[in-house]
VOSEMI-386172 format. One line per 5 residues: number of its first residue (from 1); their letters; for each residue x negated, y negated, z negated of N, C-alpha, C, O, CB. Coordinates in Angstrom, 3 decimals, always signed. Atoms other than C-alpha are relative to their C-alpha. Glycine has a CB too. Layout:
NUM = a = X/Y/Z/X/Y/Z/X/Y/Z/X/Y/Z/X/Y/Z  ... $
//
This chain:
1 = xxxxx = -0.587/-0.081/-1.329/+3.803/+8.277/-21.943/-1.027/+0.618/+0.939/-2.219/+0.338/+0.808/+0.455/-1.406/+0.506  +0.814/-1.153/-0.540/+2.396/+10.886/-19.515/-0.926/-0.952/+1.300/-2.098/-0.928/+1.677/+1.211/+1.494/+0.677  +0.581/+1.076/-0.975/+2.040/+8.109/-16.863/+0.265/-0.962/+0.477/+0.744/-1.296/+1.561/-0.226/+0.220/+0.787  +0.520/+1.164/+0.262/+1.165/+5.079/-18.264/-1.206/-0.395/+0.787/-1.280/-1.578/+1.121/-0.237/-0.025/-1.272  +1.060/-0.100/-0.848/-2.018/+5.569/-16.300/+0.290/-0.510/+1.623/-0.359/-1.241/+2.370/-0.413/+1.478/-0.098 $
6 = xxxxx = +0.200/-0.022/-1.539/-0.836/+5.712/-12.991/+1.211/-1.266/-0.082/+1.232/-1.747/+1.051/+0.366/+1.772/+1.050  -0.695/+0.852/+0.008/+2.047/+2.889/-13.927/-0.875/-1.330/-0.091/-0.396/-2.400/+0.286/+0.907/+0.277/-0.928  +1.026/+0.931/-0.020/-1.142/+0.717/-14.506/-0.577/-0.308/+0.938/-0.791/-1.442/+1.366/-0.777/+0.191/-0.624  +0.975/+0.299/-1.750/-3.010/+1.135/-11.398/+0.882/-0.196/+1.300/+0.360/-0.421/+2.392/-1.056/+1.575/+0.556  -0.251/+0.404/-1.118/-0.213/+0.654/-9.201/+1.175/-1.161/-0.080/+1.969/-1.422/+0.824/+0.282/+1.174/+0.784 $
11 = xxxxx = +0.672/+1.307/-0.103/+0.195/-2.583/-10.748/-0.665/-0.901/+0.396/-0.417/-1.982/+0.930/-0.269/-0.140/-0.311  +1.142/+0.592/-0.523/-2.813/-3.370/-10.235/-0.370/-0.103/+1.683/-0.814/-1.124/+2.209/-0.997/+0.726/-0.671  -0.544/-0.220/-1.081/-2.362/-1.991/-6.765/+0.904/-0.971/+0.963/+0.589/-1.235/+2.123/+0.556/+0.915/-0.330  -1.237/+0.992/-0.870/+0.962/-4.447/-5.601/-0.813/-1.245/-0.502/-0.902/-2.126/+0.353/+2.064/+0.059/-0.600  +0.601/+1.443/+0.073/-1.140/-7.436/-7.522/-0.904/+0.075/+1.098/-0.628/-0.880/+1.824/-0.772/-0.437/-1.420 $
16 = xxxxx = +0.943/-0.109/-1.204/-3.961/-6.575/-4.716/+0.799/-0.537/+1.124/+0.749/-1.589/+1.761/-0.521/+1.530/+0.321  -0.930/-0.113/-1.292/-1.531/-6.021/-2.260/+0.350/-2.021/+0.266/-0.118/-2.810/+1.087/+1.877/+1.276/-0.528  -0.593/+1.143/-0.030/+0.300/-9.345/-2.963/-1.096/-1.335/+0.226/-0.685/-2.227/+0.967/+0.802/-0.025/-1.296  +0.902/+0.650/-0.273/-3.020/-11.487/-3.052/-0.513/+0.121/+1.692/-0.669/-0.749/+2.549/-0.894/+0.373/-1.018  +0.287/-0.247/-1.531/-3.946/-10.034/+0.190/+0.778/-0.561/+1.150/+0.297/-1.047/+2.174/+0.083/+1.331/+0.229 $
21 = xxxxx = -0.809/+0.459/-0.759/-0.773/-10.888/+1.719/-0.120/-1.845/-0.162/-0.720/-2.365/+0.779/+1.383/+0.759/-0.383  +0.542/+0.499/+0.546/-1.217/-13.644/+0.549/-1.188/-1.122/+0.712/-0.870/-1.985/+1.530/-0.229/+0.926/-0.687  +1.259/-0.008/-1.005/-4.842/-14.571/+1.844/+0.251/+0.133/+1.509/+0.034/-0.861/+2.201/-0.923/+1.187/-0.343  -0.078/+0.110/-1.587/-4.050/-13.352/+5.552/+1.084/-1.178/+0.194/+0.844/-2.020/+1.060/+0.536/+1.569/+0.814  -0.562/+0.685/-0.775/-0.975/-15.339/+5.597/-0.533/-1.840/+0.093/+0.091/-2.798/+0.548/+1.400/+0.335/-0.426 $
26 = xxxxx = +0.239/+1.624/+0.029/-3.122/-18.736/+5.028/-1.098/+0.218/+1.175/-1.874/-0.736/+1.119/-0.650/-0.858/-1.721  +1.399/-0.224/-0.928/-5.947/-17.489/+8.074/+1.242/-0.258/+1.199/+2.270/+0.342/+1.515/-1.171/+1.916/-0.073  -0.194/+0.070/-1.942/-5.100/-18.847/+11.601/+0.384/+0.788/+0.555/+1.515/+0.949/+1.014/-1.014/-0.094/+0.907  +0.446/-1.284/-0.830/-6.308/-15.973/+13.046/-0.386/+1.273/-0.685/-1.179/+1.328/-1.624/-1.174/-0.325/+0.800  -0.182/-1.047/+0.701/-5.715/-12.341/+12.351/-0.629/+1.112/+0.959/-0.271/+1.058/+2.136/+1.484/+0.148/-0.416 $
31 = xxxxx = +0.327/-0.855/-0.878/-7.578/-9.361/+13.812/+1.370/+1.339/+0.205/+2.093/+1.588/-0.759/-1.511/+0.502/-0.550  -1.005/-0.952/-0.113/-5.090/-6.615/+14.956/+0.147/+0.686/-0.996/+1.210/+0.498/-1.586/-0.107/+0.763/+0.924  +0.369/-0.513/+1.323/-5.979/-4.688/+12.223/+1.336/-0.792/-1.384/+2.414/-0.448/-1.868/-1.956/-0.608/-0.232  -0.552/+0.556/+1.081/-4.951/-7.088/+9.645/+1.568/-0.930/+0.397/+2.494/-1.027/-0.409/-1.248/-0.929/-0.619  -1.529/-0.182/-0.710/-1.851/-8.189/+11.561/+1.207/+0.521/-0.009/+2.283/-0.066/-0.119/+0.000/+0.327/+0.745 $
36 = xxxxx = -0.491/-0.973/+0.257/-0.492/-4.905/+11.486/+0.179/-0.075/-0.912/+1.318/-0.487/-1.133/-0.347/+0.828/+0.224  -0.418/-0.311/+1.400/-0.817/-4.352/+7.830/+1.067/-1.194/-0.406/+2.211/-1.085/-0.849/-1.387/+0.051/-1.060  -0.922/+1.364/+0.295/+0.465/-7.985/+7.408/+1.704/+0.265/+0.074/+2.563/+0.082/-0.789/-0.411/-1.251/+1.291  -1.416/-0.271/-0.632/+3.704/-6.881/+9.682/+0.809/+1.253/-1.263/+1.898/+1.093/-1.813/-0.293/+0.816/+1.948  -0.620/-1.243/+0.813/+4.286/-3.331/+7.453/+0.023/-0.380/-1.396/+0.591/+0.390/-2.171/-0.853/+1.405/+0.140 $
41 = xxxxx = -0.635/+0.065/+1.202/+4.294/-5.093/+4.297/+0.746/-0.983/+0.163/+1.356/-0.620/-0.843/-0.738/-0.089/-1.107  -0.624/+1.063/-0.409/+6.185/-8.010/+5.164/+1.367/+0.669/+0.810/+2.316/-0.063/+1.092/-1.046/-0.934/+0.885  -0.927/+0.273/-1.031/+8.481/-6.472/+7.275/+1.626/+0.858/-1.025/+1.682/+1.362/-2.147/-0.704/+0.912/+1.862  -1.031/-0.277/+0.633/+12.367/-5.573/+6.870/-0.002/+0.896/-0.893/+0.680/+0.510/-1.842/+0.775/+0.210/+0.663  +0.498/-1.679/+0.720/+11.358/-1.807/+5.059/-0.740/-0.205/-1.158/-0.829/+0.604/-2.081/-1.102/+1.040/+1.002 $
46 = xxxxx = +1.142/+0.588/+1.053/+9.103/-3.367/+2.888/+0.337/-1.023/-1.324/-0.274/-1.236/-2.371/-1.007/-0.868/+0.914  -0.722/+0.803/+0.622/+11.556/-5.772/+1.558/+0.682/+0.567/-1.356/+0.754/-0.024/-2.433/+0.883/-0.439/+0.938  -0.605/-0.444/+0.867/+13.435/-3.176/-0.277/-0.643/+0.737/-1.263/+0.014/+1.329/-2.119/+0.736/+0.625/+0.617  +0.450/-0.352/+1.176/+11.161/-2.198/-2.700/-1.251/+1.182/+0.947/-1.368/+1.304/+2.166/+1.425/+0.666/-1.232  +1.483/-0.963/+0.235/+7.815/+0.513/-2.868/+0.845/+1.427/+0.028/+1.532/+1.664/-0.966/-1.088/-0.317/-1.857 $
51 = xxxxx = -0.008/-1.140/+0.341/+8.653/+4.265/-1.851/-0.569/+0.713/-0.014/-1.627/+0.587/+0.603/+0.445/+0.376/+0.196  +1.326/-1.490/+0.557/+6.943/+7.306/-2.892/+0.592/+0.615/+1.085/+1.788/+0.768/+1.333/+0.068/+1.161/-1.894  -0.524/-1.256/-0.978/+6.780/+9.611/-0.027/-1.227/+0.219/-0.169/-2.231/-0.454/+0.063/+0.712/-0.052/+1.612  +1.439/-0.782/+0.138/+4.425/+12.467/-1.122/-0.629/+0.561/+1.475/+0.020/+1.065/+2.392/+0.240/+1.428/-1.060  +0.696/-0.636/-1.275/+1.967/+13.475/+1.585/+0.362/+1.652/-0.207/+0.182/+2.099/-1.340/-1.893/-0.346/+0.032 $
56 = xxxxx = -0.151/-1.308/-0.009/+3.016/+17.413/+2.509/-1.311/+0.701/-0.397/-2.459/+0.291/-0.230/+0.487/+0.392/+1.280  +0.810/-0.432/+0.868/+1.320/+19.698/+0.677/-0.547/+1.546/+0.776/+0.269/+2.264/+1.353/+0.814/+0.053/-1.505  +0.254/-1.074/-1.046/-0.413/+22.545/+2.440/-0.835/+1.076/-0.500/-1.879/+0.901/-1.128/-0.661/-0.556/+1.228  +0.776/-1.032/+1.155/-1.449/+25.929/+1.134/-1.215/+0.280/+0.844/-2.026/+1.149/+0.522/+0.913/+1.634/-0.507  +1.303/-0.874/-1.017/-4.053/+26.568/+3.746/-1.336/-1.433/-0.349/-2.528/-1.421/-0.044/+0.652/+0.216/+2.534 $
61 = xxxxx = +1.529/+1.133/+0.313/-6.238/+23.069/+2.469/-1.007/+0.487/-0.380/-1.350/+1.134/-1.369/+0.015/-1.063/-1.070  +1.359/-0.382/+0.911/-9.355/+23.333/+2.619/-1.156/-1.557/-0.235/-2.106/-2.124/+0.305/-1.026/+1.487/+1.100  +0.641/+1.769/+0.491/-10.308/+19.909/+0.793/-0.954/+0.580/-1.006/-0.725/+1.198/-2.046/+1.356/-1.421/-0.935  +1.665/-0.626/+0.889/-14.198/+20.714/-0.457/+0.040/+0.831/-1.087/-0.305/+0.637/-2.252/-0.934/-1.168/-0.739  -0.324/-1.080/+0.678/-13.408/+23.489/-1.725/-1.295/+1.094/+0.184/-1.250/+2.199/-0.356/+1.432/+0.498/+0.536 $
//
């Protein structure tokens, strides 16, 4: 399977995720920061599952090239 690889790490990925959530929601106190993230995975959008939206792809990148 071509990607078994990347079906592994984002596994490993939502187990993070889910620990994290996780962790903040047992803290008192949340810095804005971690708040936020708290809200965007937690929230209604988030409920329905993990989507892939590729970042646009741009012919003019110049990533260290």
């Amino acid at each position: 399977m071509a990607y078994g690889h990347a079906e592994r790490n984002l596994a490993l990925i939502r187990q993070l995720e889910a620990e994290t959530r996780k962790l903040l929601g047992s803290l008192n106190h949340l810095n804005p920061e971690e708040s936020a993230w708290l809200q965007e995975v937690t929230g209604p959008r988030s409920q329905a599952g993990h989507q892939y939206r590729p970042e646009p792809v741009s012919s003019s990148s110049s990533r260290g090239r």
